[in-house]
Structure formats: structure tokens, C-alpha cells
C-alpha positions in Angstrom: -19.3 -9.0 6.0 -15.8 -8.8 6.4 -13.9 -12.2 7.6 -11.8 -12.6 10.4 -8.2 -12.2 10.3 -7.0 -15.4 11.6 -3.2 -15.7 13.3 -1.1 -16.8 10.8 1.1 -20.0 11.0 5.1 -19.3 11.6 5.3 -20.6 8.1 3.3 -17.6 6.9 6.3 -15.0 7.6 10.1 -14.7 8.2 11.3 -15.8 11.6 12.3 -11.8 12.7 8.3 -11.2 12.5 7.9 -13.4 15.1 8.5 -10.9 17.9 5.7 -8.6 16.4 3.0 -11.6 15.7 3.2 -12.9 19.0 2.7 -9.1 20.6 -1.3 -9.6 19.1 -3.2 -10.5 21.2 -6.4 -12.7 20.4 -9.4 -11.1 19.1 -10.8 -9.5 16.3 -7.6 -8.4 14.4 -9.9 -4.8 13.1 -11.0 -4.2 16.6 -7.4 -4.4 17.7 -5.6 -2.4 15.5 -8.7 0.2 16.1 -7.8 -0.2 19.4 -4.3 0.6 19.3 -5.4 3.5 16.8 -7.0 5.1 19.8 -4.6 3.9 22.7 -1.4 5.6 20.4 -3.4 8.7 19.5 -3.9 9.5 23.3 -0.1 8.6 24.1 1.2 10.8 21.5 -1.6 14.1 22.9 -0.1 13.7 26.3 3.4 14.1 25.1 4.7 17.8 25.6 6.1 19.1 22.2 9.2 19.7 24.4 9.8 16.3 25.2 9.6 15.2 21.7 12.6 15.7 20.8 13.5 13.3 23.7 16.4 10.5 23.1 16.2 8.0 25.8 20.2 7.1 25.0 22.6 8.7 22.3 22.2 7.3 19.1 18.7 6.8 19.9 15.5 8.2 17.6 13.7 10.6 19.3 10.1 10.6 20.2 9.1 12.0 17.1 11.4 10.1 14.9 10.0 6.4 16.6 6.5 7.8 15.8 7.9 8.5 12.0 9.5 5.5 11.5 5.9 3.6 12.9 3.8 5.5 10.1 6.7 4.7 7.7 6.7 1.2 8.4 3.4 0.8 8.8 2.4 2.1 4.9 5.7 -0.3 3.4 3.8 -3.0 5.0 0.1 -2.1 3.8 1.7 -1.4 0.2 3.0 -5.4 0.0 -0.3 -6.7 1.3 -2.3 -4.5 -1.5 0.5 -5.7 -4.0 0.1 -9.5 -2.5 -3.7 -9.4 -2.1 -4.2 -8.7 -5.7 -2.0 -11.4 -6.4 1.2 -9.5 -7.5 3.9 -11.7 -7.3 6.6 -8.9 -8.1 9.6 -9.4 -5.7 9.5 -6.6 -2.9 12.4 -5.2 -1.5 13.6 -4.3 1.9 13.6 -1.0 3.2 16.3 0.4 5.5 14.7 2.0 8.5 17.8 3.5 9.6 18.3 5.6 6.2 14.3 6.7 6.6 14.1 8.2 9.4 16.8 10.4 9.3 15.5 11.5 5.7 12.1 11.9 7.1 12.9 15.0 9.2 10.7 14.2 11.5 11.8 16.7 14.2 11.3 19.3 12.5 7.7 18.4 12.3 5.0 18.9 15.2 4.5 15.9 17.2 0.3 16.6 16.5 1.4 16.6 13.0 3.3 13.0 13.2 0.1 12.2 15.3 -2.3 13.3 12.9 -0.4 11.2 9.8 -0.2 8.1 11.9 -4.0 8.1 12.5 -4.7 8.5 8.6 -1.9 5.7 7.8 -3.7 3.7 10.3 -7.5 4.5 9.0 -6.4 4.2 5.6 -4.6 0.2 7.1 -8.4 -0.9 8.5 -9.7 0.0 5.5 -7.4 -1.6 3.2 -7.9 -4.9 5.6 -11.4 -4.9 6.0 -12.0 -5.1 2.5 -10.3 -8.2 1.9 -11.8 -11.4 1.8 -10.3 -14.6 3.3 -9.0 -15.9 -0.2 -6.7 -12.5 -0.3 -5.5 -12.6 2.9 -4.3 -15.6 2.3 -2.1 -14.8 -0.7 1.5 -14.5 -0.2 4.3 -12.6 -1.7 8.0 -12.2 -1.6 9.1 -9.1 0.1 12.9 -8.3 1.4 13.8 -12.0 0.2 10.9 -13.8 2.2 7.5 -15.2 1.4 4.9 -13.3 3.6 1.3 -13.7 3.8 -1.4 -11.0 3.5 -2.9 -11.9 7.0 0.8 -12.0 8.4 1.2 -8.4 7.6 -1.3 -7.3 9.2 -0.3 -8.9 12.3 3.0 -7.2 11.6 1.2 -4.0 11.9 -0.3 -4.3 15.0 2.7 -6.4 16.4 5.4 -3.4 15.3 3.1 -0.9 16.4 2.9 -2.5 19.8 6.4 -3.2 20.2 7.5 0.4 19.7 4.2 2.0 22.1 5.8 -0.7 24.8 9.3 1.2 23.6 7.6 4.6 24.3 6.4 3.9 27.7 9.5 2.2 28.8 12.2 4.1 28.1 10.8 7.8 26.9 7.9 8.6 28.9 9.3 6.9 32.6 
């Protein structure tokens, strides 16, 4: 049986993450993040295709390039907790999520299509997770000049993913 993901300590992660780990709620940490699976999948199907192109201010991503930049960020942050779960304690850099998503294209994708990759990201992110025992997800690893912790990044996951839905609904979709 798979553990429980407990909330990891503030020593666990950066200081930045702390705006995503405390946008978990409690709970079972899989049930969650299968939650929001399902929650984000029926945002993104009522979105028109026309209003993903949508830029709430200039200078702003667009529907389709926030929902890029969450599957992006989402598989750099399951790629360091496989690389720290097996014990790899190969420094990981940053990544710049301002130079990603303008090289993803992702408006010149369908917004189903986006969709459809965030939900496999995310499958393929329970999976990964529910695999682990509680003696990996308690490794830690350096990544972008910081010591993070496997457990932390999942919080990250759900946290980020959170953060940007709450983005969404605020600012795009009023």
C-alpha cells in the first residue's frame, strides 16, 4: 500500500515554494492532486477555443500558454523527484519559464490538445508518486541551487497547479 504523503516541513524546500505548499489543502495528497486532475480538465472543456487566446493584461500569457507552462512545470518538477527519489544527488538546474513558454508555441496548439497533455502529465505524476515509499519521499536533492525534498515537490505540484487554476478564474474567465 502506498504511504501517505505527509506536508513537508519549511526546511524541506526553498522559501518561494512556500506560496504553493500552503495552497494544499489537508488530505490524502493522491486524492488531491486526482482531484484537481478532474477539477482542471472540466475548466479547460468549458473554455471556448476563441477565448484561448485570451490575455487578461498585455504582456500576459494567454489561456493556452498558462495551461502550457502548468504541464511544463509540472514534468521539471516530477523529473527531480524521480532523480531525487532514486537517490541522485546530481545538481539540478533552474528552468526559465519565461523562455518556455514562448518556445512552446502553445497557441498554435488546440486548447483540447494542451488539455489532453496536462491530464497525461498529471496521470503519469500520480503514478510516479504512488509508487514511492516513505523512505523516497523523503530524499532530497539540489535543484535550481536549493535542497528540495521528494514529498515537497509533490506539494509543489498541486500547490502551482492550484495557484494558476485560482489565476484562471480570476482574471481570465470573470
Amino acid at each position: 500500500m502506498t504511504p501517505a504523503i505527509p506536508r513537508p516541513d519549511a526546511s524541506e524546500y526553498a522559501p518561494h515554494y512556500e506560496t504553493y505548499v500552503t495552497k494544499v489543502p489537508d488530505g490524502d495528497l493522491l486524492e488531491i492532486l486526482e482531484g484537481q486532475r478532474q477539477e482542471t480538465q472540466e475548466l479547460l472543456a468549458g473554455i471556448p477555443e476563441g477565448r484561448a487566446l485570451h490575455r487578461y493584461a498585455p504582456g500576459k500569457w494567454s489561456i493556452k500558454e498558462v495551461v502550457g507552462h502548468v504541464t511544463d512545470a509540472e514534468r521539471v518538477f516530477c523529473y527531480r523527484a524521480l532523480r531525487f527519489a532514486r537517490g541522485d544527488q546530481t545538481p539540478l538546474s533552474g528552468f526559465d519559464e519565461k523562455a518556455y513558454a514562448p518556445a512552446g508555441k502553445f497557441d498554435t496548439r488546440p486548447l483540447p490538445d494542451l488539455a489532453a497533455e496536462l491530464d497525461a502529465v498529471r496521470h503519469a505524476t500520480i503514478a510516479l508518486f504512488s509508487g514511492l515509499d516513505s523512505e523516497a519521499l523523503a530524499r532530497r536533492g539540489p535543484a535550481n541551487n536549493k535542497e528540495i525534498s521528494v514529498r515537497a515537490l509533490a506539494y509543489v505540484i498541486a500547490g502551482h497547479e492550484r495557484h494558476h487554476l485560482g489565476i484562471l478564474r480570476e482574471r481570465y474567465l470573470k
